[in-house]
C-alpha positions as CSV (number, residue, x, y, z in Angstrom):
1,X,105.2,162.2,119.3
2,X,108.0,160.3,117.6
3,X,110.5,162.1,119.8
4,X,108.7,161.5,122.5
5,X,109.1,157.3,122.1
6,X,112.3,157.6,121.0
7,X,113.2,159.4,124.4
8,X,110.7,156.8,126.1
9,X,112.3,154.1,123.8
10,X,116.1,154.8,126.0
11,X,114.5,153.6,129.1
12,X,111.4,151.5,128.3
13,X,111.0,149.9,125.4
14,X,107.2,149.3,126.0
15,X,106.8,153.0,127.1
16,X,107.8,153.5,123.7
17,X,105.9,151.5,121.5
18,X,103.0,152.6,123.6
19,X,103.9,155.9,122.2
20,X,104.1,154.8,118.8
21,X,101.1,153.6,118.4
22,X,99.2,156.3,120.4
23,X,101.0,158.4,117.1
24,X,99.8,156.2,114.7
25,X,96.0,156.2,116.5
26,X,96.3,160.1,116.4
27,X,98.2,161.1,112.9
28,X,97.4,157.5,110.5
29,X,101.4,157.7,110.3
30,X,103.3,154.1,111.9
31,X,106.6,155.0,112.7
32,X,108.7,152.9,114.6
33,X,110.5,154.5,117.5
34,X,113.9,153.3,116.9
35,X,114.3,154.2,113.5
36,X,116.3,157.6,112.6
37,X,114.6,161.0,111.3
38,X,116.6,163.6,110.7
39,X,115.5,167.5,111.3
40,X,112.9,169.1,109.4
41,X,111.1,166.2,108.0
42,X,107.5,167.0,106.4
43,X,105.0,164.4,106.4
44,X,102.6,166.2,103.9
45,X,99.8,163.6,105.1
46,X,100.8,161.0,107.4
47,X,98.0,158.9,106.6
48,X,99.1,155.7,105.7
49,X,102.8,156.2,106.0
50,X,105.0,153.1,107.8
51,X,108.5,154.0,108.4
52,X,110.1,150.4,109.3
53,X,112.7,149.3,112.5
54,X,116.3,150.5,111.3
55,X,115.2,153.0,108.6
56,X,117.6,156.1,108.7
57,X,116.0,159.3,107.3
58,X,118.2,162.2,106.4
59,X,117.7,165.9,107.1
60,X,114.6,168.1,105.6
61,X,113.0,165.1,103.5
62,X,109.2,165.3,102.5
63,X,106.8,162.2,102.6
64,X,103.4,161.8,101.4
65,X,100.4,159.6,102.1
66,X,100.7,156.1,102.2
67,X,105.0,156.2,101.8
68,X,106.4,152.5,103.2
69,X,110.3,152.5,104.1
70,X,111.1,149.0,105.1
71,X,112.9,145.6,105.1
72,X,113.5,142.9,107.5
73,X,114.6,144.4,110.7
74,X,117.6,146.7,111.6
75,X,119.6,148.7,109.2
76,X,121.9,145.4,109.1
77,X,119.1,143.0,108.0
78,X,118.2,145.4,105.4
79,X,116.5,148.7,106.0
80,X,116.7,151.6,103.8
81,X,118.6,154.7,103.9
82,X,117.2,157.9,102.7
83,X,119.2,161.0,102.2
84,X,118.7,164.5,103.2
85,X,116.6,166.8,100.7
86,X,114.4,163.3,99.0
87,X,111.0,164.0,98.3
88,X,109.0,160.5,98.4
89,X,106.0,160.7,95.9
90,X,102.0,159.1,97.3
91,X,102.2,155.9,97.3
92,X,106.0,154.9,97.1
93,X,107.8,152.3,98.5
94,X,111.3,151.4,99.1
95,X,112.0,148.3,100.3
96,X,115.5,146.3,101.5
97,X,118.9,147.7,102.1
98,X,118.8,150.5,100.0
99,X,120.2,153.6,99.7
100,X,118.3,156.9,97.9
101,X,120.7,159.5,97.7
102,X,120.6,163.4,98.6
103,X,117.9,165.5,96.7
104,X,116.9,162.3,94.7
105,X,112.9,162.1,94.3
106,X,111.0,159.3,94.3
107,X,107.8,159.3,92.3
108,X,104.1,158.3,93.4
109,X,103.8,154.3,93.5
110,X,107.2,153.9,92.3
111,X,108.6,150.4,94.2
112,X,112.3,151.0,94.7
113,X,114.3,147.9,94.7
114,X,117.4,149.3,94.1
115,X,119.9,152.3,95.0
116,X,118.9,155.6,93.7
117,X,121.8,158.5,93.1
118,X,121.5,161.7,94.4
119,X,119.9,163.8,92.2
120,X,117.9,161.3,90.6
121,X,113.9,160.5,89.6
122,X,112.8,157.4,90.3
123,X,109.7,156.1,89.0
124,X,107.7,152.6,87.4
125,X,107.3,149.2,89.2
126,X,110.1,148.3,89.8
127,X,111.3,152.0,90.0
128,X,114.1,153.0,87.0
129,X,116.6,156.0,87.9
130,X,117.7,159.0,86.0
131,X,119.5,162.4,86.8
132,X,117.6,165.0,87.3
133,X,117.5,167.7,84.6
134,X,118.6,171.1,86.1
């Protein structure tokens, strides 16, 4: 259904957010249609996830329940950027211009404030990074 508003969102933006929330009355999920998702991405239980305007998702991430990406608008007003491979733990948030790098995870209710490298764990209120033990 989100590629469905997005392809609704190039010619009608109300088509589109009729979409939207037509996804989010069907899945729990609110997902804004002009954010960016890249392939493979696995919502493990929508319910409760909000993926803010501007957001930019890289390829094969997985998302709990109740996962917010947001900030105040567009990726220039301060959205976040996730990278390809990051696994976002129940309950997380990451919130602002931010950027979580590849193959980072962020753990459950952790509130990300500020950029996490790639191979990182993030976890607490407010979230504290580390590399990842191989």
């Amino acid at each position: 259904m989100f590629r469905v508003a997005q392809l609704l969102g190039r010619r009608s933006r109300l088509a589109a957010t009729l979409a939207k929330q037509a996804n989010h009355l069907l899945t729990g999920a609110d997902i804004a249609w002009d954010c960016v998702i890249g392939k493979g991405l696995v919502l493990h239980h929508p319910t409760g996830v909000v993926i803010g305007r501007g957001v930019l998702i890289g390829d094969y991430c997985r998302i709990q329940q109740g996962v917010t990406l947001g900030g105040s608008g567009g990726r220039e007003d301060g959205s976040p950027e996730i990278g390809a491979s990051v696994v976002l733990g129940a309950g997380s948030r990451v919130l602002g211009s931010i950027t979580v790098g590849d193959q980072s995870i962020i753990g459950a209710n952790a509130v990300v404030l500020k950029d996490v490298p790639a191979e990182s764990i993030a976890v607490g209120v407010p979230a504290q990074s580390s590399r990842r033990r191989t």
